[in-house]
ROVEXZA-792637 format. One record per atom (N, C-alpha, C): residue in three letters; atom name; x, y, z. Coordinates in Angstrom, 3 decimals. Example, Ala and Ser with C-alpha at 12.3 -4.5 7.8 and 13.67 -1.06 7.14 Angstrom:
// ROVEXZA-792637
rest:ALA, atom:N, xx:13.190, yy:-5.690, zz:7.800 $
rest:ALA, atom:CA, xx:12.300, yy:-4.500, zz:7.800 $
rest:ALA, atom:C, xx:13.200, yy:-3.300, zz:7.800 $
rest:SER, atom:N, xx:12.850, yy:-2.250, zz:7.080 $
rest:SER, atom:CA, xx:13.670, yy:-1.060, zz:7.140 $
rest:SER, atom:C, xx:12.900, yy:0.030, zz:7.870 $
***
This chain:
// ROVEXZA-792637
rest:UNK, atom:N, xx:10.743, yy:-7.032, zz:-76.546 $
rest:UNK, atom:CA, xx:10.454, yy:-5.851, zz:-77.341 $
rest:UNK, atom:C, xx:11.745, yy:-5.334, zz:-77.960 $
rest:UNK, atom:N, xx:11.380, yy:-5.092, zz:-79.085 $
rest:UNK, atom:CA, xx:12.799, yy:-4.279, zz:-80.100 $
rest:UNK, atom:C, xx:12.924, yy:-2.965, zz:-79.337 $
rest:UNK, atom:N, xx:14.314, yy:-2.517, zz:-79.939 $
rest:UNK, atom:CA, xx:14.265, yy:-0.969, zz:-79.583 $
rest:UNK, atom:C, xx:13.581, yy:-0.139, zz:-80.484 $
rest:UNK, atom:N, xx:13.127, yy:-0.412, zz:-81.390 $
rest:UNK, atom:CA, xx:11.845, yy:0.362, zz:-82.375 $
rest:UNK, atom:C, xx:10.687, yy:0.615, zz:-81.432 $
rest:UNK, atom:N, xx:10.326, yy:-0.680, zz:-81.459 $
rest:UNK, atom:CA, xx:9.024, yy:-0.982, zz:-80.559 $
rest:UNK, atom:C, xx:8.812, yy:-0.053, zz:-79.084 $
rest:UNK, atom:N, xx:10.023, yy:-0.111, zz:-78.316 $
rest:UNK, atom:CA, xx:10.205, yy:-0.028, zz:-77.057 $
rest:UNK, atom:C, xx:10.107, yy:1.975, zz:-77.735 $
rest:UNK, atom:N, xx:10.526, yy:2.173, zz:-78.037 $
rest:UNK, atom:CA, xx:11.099, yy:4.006, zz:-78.096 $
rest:UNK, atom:C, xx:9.169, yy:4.035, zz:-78.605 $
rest:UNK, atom:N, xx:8.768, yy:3.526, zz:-79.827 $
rest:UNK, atom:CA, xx:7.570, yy:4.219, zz:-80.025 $
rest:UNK, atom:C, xx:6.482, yy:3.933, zz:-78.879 $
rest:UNK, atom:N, xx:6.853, yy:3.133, zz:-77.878 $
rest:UNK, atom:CA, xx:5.595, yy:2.736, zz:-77.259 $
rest:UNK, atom:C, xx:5.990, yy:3.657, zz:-76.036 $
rest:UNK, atom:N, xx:7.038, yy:4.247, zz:-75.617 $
rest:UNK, atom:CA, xx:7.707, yy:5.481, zz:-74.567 $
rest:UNK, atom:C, xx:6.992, yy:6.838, zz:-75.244 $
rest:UNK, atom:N, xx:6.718, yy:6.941, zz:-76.774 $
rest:UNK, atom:CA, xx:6.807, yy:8.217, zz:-77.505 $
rest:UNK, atom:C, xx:4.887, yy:8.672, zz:-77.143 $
rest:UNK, atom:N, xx:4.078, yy:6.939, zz:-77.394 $
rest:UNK, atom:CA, xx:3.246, yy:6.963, zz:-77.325 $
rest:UNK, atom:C, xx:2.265, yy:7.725, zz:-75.848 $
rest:UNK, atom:N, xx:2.855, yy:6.680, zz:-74.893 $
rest:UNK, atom:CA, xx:2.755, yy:7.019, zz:-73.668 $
rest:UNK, atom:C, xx:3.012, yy:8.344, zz:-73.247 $
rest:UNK, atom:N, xx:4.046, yy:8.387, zz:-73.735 $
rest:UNK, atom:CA, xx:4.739, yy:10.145, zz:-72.875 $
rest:UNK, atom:C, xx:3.157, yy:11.309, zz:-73.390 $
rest:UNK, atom:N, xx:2.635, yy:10.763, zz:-75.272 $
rest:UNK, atom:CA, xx:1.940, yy:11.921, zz:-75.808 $
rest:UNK, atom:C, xx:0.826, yy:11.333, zz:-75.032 $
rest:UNK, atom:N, xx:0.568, yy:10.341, zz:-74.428 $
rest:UNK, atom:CA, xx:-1.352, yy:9.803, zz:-73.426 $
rest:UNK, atom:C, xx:-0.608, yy:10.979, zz:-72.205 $
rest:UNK, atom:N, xx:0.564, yy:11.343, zz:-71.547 $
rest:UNK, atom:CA, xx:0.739, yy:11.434, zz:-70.446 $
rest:UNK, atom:C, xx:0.517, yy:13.160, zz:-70.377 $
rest:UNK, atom:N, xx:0.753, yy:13.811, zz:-71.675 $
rest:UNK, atom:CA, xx:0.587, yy:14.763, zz:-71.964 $
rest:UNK, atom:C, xx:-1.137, yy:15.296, zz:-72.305 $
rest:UNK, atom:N, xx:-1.440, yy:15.025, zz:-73.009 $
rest:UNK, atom:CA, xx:-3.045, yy:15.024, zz:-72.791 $
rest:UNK, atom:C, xx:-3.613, yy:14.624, zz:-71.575 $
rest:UNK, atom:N, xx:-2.859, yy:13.659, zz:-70.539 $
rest:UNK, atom:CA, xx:-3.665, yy:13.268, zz:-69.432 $
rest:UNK, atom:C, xx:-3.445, yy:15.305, zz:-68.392 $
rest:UNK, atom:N, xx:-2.593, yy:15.423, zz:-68.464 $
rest:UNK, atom:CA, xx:-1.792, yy:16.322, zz:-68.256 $
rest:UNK, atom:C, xx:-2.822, yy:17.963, zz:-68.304 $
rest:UNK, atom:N, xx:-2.649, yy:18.023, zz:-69.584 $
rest:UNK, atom:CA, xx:-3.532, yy:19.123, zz:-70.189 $
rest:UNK, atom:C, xx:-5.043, yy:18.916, zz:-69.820 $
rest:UNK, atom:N, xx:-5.743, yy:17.834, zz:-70.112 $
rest:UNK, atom:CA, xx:-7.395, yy:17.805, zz:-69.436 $
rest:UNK, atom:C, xx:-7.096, yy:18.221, zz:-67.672 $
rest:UNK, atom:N, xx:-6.188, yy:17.559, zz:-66.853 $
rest:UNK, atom:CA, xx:-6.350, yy:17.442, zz:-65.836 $
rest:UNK, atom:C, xx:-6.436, yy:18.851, zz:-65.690 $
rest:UNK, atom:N, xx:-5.177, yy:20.050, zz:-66.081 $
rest:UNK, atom:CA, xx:-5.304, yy:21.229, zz:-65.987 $
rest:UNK, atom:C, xx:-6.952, yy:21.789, zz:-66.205 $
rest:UNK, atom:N, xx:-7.066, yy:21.221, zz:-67.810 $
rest:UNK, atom:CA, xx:-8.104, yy:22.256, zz:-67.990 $
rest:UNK, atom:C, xx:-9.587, yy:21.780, zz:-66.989 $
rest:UNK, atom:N, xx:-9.798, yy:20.777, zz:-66.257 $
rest:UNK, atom:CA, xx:-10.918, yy:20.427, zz:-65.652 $
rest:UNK, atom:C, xx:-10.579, yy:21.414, zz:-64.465 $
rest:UNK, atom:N, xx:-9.078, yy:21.240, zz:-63.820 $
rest:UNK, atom:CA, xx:-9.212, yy:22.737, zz:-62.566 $
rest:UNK, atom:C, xx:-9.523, yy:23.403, zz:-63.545 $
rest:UNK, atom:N, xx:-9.174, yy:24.340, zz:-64.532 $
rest:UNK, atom:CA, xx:-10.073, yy:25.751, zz:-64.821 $
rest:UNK, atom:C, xx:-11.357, yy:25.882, zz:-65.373 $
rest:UNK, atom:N, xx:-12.020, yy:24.933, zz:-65.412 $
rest:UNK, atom:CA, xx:-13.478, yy:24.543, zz:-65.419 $
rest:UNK, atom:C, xx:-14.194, yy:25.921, zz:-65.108 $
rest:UNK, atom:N, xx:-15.901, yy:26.177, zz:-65.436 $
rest:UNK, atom:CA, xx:-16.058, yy:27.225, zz:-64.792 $
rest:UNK, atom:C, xx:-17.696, yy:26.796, zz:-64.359 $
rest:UNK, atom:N, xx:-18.048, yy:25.616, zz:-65.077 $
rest:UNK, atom:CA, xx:-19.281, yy:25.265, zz:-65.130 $
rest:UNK, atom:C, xx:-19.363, yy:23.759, zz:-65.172 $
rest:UNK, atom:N, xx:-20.471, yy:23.159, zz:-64.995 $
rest:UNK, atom:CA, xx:-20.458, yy:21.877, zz:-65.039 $
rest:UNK, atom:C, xx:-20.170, yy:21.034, zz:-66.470 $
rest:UNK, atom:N, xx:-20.991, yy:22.074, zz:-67.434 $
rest:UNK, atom:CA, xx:-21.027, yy:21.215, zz:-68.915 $
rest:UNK, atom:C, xx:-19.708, yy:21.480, zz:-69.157 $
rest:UNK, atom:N, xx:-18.506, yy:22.193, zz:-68.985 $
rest:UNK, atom:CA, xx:-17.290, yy:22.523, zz:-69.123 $
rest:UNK, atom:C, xx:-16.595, yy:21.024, zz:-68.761 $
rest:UNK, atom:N, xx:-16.618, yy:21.382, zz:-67.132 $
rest:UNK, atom:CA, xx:-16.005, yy:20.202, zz:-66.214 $
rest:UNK, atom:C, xx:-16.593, yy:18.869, zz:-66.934 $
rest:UNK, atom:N, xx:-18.182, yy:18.461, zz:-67.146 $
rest:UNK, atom:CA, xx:-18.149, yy:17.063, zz:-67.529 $
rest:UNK, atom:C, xx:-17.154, yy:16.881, zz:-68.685 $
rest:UNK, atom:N, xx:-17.176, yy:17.986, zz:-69.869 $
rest:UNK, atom:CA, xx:-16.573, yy:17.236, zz:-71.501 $
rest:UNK, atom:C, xx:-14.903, yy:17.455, zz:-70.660 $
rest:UNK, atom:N, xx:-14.082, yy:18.291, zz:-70.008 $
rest:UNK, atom:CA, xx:-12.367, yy:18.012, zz:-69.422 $
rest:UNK, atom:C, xx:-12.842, yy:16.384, zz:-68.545 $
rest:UNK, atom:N, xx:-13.907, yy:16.216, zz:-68.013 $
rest:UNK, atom:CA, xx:-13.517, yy:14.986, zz:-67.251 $
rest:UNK, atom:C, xx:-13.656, yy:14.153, zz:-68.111 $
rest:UNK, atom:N, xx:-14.467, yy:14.298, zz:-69.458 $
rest:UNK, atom:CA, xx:-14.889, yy:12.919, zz:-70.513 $
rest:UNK, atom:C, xx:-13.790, yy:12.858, zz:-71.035 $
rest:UNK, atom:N, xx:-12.909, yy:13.669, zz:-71.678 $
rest:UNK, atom:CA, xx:-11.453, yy:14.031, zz:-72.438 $
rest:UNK, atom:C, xx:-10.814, yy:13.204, zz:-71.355 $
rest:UNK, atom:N, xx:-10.241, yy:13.576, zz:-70.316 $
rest:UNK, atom:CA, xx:-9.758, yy:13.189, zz:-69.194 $
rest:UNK, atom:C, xx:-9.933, yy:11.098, zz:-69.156 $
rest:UNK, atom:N, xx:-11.362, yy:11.364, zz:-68.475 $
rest:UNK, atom:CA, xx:-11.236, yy:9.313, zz:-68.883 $
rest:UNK, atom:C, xx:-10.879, yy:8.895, zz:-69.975 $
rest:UNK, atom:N, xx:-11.286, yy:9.242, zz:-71.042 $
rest:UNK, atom:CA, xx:-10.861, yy:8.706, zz:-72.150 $
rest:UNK, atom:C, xx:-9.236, yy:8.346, zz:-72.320 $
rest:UNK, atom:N, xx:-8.405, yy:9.586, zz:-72.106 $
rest:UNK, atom:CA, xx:-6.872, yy:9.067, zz:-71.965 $
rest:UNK, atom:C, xx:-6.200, yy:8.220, zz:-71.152 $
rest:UNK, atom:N, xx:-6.637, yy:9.041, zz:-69.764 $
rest:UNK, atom:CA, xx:-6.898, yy:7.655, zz:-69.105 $
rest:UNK, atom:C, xx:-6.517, yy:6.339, zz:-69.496 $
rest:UNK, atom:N, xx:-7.654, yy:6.092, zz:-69.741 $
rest:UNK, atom:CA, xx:-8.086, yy:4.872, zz:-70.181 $
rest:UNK, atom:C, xx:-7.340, yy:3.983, zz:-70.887 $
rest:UNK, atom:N, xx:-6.929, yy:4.742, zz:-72.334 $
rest:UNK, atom:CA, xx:-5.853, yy:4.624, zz:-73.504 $
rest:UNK, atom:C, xx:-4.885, yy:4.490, zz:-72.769 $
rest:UNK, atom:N, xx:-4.297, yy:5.204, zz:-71.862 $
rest:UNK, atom:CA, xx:-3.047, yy:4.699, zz:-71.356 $
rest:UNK, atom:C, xx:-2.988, yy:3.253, zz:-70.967 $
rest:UNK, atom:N, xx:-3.968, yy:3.341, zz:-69.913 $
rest:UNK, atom:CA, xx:-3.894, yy:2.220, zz:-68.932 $
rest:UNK, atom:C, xx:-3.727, yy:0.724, zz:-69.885 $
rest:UNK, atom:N, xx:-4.490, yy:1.164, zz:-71.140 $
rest:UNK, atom:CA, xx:-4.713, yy:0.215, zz:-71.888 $
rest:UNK, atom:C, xx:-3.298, yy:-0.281, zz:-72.787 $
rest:UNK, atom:N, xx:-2.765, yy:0.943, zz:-73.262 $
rest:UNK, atom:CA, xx:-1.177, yy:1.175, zz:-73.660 $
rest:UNK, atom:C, xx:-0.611, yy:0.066, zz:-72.761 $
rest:UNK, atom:N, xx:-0.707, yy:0.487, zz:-71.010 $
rest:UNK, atom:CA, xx:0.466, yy:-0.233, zz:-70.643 $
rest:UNK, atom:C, xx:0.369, yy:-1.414, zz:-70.346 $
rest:UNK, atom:N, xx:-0.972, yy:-2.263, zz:-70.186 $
rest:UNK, atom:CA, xx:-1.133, yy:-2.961, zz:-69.998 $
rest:UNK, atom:C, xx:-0.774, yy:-4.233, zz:-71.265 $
rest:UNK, atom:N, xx:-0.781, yy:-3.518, zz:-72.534 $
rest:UNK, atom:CA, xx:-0.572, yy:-3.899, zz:-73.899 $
rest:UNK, atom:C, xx:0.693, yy:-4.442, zz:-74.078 $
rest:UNK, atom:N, xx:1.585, yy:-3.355, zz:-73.690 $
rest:UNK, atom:CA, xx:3.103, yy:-3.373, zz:-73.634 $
rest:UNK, atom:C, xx:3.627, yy:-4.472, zz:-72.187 $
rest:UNK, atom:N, xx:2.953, yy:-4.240, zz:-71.629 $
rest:UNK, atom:CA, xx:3.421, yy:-5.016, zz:-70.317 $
rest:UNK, atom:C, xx:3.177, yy:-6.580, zz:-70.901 $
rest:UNK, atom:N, xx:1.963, yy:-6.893, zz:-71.419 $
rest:UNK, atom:CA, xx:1.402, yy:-8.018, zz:-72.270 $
rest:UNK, atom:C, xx:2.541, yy:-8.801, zz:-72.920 $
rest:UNK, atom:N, xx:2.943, yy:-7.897, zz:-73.970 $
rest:UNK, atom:CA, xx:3.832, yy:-7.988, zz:-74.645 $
rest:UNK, atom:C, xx:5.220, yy:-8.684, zz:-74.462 $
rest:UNK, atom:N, xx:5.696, yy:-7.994, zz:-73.192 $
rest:UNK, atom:CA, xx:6.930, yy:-8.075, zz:-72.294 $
rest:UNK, atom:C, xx:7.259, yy:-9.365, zz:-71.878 $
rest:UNK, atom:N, xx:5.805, yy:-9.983, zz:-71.587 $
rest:UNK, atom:CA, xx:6.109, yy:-11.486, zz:-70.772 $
rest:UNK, atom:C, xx:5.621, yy:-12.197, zz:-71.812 $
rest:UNK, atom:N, xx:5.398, yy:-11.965, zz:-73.270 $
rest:UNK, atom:CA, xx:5.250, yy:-13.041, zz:-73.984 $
rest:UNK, atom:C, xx:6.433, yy:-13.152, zz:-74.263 $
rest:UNK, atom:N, xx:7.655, yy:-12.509, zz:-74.171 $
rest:UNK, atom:CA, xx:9.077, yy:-12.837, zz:-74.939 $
rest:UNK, atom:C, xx:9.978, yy:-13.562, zz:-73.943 $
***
């Protein structure tokens, strides 16, 4: 990985880690269920994107 590559895929991550961040908060201040399900749907979704991020980048890593 370039250092282009490498800084935007840190920039990327850090902003999944930040939204993971913020849902997690806002599902504790939940007050109801239909609340809590859409912070936990927000919530997997980044998740997800991350996991997928790093697994991408990690991908990446051992093709070079």
């Amino acid at each position: 990985m370039e250092l282009k590559e490498k800084i935007e895929a840190i920039r990327s991550l850090d902003n999944l880690r930040s939204q993971v961040i913020y849902w997690t908060q806002q599902l504790e201040k939940a007050e109801n269920v239909e609340q809590r399900e859409y912070c936990f749907k927000n919530l997997e979704k980044f998740v997800s994107e991350m996991a997928s991020q790093v697994a991408k980048y990690k991908y990446n890593h051992l093709q070079k």
